[in-house]
ZAMARGU-4260 file (C-alpha; in steps of 0.2 Angstrom, whole numbers, plus 5000, padded with zeros to 4 digits):
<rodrens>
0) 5000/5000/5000 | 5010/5012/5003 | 5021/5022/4995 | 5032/5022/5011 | 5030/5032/5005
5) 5020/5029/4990 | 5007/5031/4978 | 4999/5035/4960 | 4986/5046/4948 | 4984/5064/4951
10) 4978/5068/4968 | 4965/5083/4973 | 4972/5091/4992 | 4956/5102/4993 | 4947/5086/4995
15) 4957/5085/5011 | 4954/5102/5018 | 4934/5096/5017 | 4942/5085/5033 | 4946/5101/5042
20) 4934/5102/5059 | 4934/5110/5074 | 4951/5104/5079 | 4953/5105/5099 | 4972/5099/5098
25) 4988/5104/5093 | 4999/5100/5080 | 5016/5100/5076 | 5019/5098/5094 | 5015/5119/5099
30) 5010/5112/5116 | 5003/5099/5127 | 4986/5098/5116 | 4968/5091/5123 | 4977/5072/5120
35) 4988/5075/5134 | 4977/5072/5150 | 4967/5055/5150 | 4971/5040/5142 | 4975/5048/5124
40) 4993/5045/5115 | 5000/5060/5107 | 5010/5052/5089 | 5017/5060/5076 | 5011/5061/5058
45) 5012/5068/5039 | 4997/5074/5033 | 4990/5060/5020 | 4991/5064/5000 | 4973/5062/4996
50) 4957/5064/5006 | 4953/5047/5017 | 4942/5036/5006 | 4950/5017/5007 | 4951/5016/4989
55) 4960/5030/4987 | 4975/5031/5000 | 4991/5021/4995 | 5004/5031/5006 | 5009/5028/5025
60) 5001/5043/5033 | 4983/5039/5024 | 4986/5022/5027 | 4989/5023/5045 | 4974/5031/5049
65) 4963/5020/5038 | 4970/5003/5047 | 4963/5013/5062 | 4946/5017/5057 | 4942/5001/5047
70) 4943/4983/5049 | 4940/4973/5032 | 4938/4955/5030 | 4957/4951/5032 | 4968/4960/5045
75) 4988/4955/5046 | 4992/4950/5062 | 5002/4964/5070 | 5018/4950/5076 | 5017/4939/5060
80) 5011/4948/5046 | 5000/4932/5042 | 4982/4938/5034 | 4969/4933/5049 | 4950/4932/5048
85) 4942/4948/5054 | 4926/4952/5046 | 4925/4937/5038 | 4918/4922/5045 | 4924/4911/5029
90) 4930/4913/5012 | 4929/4895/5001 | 4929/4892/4985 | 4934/4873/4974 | 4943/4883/4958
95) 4952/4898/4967 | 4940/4907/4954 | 4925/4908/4963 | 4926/4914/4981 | 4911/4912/4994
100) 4914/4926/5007 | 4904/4926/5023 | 4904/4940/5033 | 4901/4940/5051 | 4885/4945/5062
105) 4886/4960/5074 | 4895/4973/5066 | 4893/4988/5064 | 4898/5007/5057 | 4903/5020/5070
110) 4884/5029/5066 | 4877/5013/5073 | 4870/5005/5054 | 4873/4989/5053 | 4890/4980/5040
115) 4881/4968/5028 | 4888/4960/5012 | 4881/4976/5001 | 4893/4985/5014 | 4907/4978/5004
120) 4899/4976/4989 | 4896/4995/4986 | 4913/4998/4991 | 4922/4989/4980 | 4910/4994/4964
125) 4913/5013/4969 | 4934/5011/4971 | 4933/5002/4954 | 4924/5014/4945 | 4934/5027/4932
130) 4922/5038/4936 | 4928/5038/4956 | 4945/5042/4951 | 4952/5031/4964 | 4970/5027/4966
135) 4969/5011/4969 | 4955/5007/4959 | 4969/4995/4952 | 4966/4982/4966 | 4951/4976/4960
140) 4957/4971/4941 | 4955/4954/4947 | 4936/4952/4948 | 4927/4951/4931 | 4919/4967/4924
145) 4932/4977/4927 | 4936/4983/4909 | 4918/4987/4908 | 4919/5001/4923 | 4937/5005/4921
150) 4941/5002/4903 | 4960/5003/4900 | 4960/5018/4888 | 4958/5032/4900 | 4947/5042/4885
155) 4935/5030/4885 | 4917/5029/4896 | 4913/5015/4907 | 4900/5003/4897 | 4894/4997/4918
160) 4890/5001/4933 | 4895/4989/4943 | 4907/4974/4943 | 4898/4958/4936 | 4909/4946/4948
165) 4899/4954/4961 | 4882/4948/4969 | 4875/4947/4985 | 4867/4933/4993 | 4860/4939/5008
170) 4865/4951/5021 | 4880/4939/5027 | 4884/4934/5010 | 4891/4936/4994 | 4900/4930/4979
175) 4917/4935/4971 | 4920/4929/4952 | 4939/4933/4947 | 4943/4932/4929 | 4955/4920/4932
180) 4960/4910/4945 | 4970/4917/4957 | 4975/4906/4974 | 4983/4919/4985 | 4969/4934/4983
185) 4960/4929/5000 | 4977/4935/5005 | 4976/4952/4999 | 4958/4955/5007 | 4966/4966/5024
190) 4971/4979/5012 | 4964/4995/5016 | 4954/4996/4997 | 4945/4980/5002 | 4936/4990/5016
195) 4917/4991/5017 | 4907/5007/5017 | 4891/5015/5025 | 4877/5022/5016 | 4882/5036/5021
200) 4899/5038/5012 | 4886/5036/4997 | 4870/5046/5002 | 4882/5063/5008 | 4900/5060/5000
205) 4905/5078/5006 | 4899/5077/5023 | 4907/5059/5025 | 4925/5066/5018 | 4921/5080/5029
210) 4919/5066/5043 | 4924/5047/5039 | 4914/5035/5046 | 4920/5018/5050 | 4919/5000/5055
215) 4937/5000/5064 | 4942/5002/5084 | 4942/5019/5083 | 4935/5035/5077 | 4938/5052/5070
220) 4932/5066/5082 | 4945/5081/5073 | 4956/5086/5057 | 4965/5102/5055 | 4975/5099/5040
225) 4995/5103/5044 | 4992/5103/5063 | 4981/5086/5070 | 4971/5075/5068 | 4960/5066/5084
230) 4953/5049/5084 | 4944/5042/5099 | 4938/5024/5103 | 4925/5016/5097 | 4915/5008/5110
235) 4905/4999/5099 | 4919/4991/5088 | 4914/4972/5084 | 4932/4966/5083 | 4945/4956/5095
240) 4956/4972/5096 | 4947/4985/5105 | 4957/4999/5108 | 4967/4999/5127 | 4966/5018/5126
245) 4955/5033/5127 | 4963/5037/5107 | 4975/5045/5097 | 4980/5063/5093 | 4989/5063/5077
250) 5003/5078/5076 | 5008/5083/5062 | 5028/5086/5059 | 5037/5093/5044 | 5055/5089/5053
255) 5055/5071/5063 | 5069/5079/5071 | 5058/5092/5080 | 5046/5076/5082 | 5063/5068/5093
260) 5066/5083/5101 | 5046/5085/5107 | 5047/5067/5111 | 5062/5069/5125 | 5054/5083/5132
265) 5040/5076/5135 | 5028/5083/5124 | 5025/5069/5113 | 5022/5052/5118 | 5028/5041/5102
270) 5038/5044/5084 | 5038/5030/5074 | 5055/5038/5060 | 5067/5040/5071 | 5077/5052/5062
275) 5094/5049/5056 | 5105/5059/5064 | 5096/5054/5083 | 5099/5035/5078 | 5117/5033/5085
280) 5111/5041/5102 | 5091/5035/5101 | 5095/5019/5113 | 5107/5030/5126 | 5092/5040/5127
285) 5077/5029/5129 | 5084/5014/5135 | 5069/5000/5131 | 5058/5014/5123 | 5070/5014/5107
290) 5062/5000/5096 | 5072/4994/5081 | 5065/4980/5070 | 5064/4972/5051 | 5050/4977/5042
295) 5042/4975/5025 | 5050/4989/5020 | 5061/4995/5004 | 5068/5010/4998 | 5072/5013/4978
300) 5077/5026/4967 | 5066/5026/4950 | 5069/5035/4931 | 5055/5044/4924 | 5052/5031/4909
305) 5043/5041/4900 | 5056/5054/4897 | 5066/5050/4882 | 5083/5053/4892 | 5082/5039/4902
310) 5072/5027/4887 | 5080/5011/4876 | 5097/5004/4879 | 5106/5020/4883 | 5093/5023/4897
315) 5096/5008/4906 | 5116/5009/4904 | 5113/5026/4913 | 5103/5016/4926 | 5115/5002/4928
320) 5131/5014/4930 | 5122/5024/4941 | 5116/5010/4953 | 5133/5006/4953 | 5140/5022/4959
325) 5131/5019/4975 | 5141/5016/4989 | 5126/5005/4999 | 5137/4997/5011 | 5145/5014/5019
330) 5127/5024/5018 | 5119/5012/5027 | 5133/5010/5042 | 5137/5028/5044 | 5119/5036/5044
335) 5106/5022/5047 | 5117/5012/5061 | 5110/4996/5060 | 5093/5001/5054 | 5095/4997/5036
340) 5103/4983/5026 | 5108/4986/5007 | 5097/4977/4995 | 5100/4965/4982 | 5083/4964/4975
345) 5066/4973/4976 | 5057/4964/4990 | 5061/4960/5006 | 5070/4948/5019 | 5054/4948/5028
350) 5046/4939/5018 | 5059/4924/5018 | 5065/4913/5007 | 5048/4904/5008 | 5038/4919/5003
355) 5049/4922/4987 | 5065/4932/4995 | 5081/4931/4985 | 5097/4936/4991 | 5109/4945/4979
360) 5096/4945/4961 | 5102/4960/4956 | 5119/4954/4956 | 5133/4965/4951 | 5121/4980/4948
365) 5121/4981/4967 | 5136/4982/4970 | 5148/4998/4972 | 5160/4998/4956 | 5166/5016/4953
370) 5177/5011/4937 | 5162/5001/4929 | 5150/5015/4935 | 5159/5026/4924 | 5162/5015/4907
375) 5144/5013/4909 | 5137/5030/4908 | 5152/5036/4896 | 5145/5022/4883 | 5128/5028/4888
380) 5136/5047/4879 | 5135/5056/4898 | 5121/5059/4911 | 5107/5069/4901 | 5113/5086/4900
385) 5130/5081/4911 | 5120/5080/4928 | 5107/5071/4934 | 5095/5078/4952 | 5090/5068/4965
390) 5072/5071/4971 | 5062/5067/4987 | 5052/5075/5000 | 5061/5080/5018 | 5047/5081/5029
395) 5048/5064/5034 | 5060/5049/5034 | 5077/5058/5036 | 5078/5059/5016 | 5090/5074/5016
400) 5105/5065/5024 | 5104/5050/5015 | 5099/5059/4998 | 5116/5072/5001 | 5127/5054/5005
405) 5120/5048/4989 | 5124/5060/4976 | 5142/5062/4985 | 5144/5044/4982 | 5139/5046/4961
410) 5150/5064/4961 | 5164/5054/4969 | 5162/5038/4958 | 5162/5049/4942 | 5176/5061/4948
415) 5164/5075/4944 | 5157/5086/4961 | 5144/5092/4950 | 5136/5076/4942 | 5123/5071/4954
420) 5111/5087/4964 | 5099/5086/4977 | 5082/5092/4973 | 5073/5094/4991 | 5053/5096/4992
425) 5045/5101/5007 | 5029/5090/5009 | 5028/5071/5005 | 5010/5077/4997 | 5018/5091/4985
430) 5032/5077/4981 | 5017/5064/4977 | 5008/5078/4968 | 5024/5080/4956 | 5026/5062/4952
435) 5008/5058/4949 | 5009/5071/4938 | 5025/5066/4928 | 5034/5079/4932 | 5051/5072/4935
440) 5066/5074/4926 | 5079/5064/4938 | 5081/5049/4948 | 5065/5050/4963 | 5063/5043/4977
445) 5051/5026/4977 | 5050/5019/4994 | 5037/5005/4998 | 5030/5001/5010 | 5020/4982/5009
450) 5001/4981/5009 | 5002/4964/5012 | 5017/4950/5016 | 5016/4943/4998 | 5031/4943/4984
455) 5016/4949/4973 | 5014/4966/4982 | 5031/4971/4980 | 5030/4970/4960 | 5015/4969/4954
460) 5009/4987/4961 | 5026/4997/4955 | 5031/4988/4939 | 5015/4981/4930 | 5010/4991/4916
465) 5001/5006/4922 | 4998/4998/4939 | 4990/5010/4951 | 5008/5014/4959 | 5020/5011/4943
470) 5028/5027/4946 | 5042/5026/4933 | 5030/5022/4920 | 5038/5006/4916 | 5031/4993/4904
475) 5038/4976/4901 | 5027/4963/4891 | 5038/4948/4897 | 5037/4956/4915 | 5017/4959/4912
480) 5016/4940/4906 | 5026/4932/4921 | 5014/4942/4933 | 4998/4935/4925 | 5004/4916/4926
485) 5010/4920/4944 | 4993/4926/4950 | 4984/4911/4939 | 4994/4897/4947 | 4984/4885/4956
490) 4995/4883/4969 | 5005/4893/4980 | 5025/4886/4977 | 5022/4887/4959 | 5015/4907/4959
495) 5030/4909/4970 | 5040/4903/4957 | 5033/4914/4942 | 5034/4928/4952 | 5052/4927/4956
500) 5055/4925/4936 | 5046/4940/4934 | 5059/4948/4946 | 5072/4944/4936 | 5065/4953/4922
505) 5067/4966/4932 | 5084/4966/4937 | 5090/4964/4920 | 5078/4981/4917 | 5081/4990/4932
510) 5067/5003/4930 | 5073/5006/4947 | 5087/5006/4959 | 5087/4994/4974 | 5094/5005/4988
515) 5093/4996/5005 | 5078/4986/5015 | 5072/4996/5032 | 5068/4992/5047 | 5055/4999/5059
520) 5061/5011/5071 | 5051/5021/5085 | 5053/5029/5102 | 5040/5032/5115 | 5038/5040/5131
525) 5038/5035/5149 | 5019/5036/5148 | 5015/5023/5139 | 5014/5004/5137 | 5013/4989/5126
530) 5019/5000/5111 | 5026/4989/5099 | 5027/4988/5078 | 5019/4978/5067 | 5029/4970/5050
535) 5022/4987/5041 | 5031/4998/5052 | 5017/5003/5060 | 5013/5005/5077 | 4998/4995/5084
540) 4990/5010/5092 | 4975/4996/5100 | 4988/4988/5111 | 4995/5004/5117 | 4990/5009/5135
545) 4993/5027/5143 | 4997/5029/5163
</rodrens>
């Protein structure tokens, strides 16, 4: 899910400033705020790209909230990633085409109307629509009648309303038809896209964004974009993970270092970045409240495909030489501190070896080689106009240190201080805004962040052609062909298998750079307990208590 910063199709920000409420806290940690007496958590935050509609978040910040305020028919289970029944009381089917969902009795949305299967069943009509715009209206390729409400020419109308693999049963039931068999798609279902929705979100679609409602432990009470947002518990929640606390109050940081700073003086109860420069002193300073873990996590550096610069053979010399300007090794020990491993192909080790991990794909394109770095690009005729930029946001994730480290590492490789530029952008939504909108010239940052523990997620989403988070605009029919057998295979090993091939594919491409796998890093206060992260990197606010 998310563009760990991630994401795709031009987003509208005014659809987020319909969130704004009456906001009673603080943001951006001015102050203690109202979530600093009770049993409230005070967290940092990033305002989300797009506004909070399930089907059209696909970056952390979104995505963080939406894991809050819904429950679907699958959730991961926070210690092993494994996807769990929550909603669901079953899902069978005899030919992995035909799924038999059953949804379970007693739930229901925070304005007290009742879950059914038309609940879902709406949903996934409305996020597949091309109508909707949603971002990740991709999702739901799988089920049949998708080329009939989002037809693959982006000109053309939809000749449906709704997706033909769909129909309900009864209020507990209904039926999924994919056009094709796929065996792991019960898998994917704890993504936030499969989420159900009210009438409501359909009856008043301005007052809902204005105020999302929700089927998940907690609730929103408060949004005021750039400064918080506060989420209460939901008393009435169905699930097995009620919250342990009064709720959250969201704060939103532009610097993580500010965040660490608020956190130590004790206006801030938890960070879940811990940034860069504090990672050589976080433990010294927090003792056991410094948590440092693997997650499904990898950061990349992409190429603007569509720009005839970086296109054709030359292109992807300019790519290779450029991967292999990077010194990984040295970044990763002298600014992450044990927090980042390089990467050698573009999933990662959480999955296992099991789950479709390789060590060491991408092979020598990997590896730090100055001299080969350099043939490369002077066969490739020079960077594009001698210099090449590198682009991310700096608001979250300590992007400016690593991004200075890597561009000294090209400059140095290629003997040439000038080669290689850091182009900084102020919000992760205004860097989102520029990729979706093709706008970059350079290599960009393309961190992900896994919506679910499955080889699939890591490729199919980024590289697929026009997948809803391809940001490079890559396209690959060999690639494309490999995905389509994976998802079709009958049995999990064999899926496994194709996908990996399809990997390949990619490594002998490299539409983008493999930079290094992260783990999850967070520090809290003396305040709280139970705070832990799940495989996403994300804390599991529910289990979080507050003395």
């Amino acid at each position: 899910m998310r563009g760990s910063t991630r994401t795709r199709l031009t987003g509208v920000l005014a659809g987020v400033t319909a969130l704004a409420l009456a906001a009673t806290g603080c943001g951006g940690g001015n102050g203690s705020g109202s979530g600093a007496g009770g049993s409230f958590v005070r967290a940092s935050w990033g305002d989300p790209q797009h506004p909070l509609e399930p089907a059209n978040t696909n970056e952390v910040q979104g995505g963080k909230v939406l894991d809050m305020i819904f429950r679907g028919l699958k959730r991961y289970n926070p210690e092993t990633g494994e996807a769990e029944d929550a909603m669901a009381e079953s899902i069978e089917t005899d030919d992995q085409r035909t799924f038999t969902v059953t949804i379970k009795d007693g739930w229901t949305f925070s304005d007290g109307t009742p879950v059914t299967a038309q609940s879902y069943v709406d949903a996934w009509n409305y996020g597949a629509h091309i109508d909707n715009a949603q971002i990740a209206s991709y999702f739901f390729q799988f089920i049949e009648g998708y080329d009939e409400v989002h037809p693959a020419d982006e000109d053309a109308e939809a000749t449906a309303d709704r997706l033909s693999g769909l129909e309900v049963i009864d209020d507990h039931t209904f039926t999924v038809r994919l056009t094709e068999p796929f065996s792991l798609w019960p898998e994917t279902l704890g993504y936030a896209a499969y989420a159900p929705l009210p009438r409501a979100f359909f009856d008043d679609h301005d007052a809902w964004l204005a105020k999302p409602i929700g089927n998940g432990p907690y609730t929103i009470e408060s949004y005021q974009p750039s400064q918080s947002m506060r989420l209460v518990r939901n008393d009435a929640y169905a699930g097995d993970d009620k919250a342990k606390n009064d709720g959250v109050e969201l704060r939103v940081y532009t610097d993580n270092n500010t965040a660490y700073t608020d956190l130590q003086a004790g206006n801030l109860d938890l960070i879940d970045d811990v940034p860069a420069s504090q990672l050589a002193n976080a433990e010294a300073d927090l003792g056991d409240r410094y948590i440092n873990q693997p997650a499904g996590i990898i950061q990349t550096l992409s190429f603007p495909l569509y720009d005839k610069a970086w296109k054709g053979e030359d292109g992807a010399r300019l790519r290779r030489g450029l991967s292999m300007a990077i010194n990984r090794e040295e970044i990763t020990s002298r600014i992450f501190h044990d927090t980042r491993t390089p990467a050698s192909d573009f999933t990662s080790p959480v999955l296992g070896e099991a789950g479709g991990y390789r060590e060491g794909l991408c092979g020598e394109v990997c590896d730090y080689d100055p001299e080969a770095a350099r043939e490369l690009i002077e066969e490739a005729g020079g960077l594009p106009g001698g210099k090449v930029t590198l682009t991310s946001n700096v608001d979250t994730g300590s992007h400016r240190q690593w991004m200075d480290a890597v561009c000294n590492s090209i400059n140095n490789a290629l003997d040439d201080t000038g080669a290689c530029t850091v182009n900084p952008v102020p919000t992760f939504a205004d860097f989102r805004n520029r990729i979706t909108g093709h706008e970059m010239t350079g290599m960009f940052r393309t961190g992900w962040q896994m919506d679910y523990p499955l080889i699939q997620n890591f490729l199919q989403p980024l590289y697929y052609t026009d997948a809803s988070s391809n940001d490079s605009g890559y396209s690959s029919e060999e690639f494309d062909r490999l995905i389509d057998e994976a998802n079709s295979a009958g049995e999990e090993d064999e899926a496994i298998e194709k996908f990996q091939q399809a990997e390949e594919v990619l490594a002998e491409d490299l539409p983008a750079i493999p930079l290094w796998y992260q783990n999850g890093t967070a520090g809290y206060s003396e305040r709280l307990g139970g705070v832990r992260l799940n495989p996403f990197s994300v804390p599991v606010f529910t289990d979080i208590t507050v003395d």
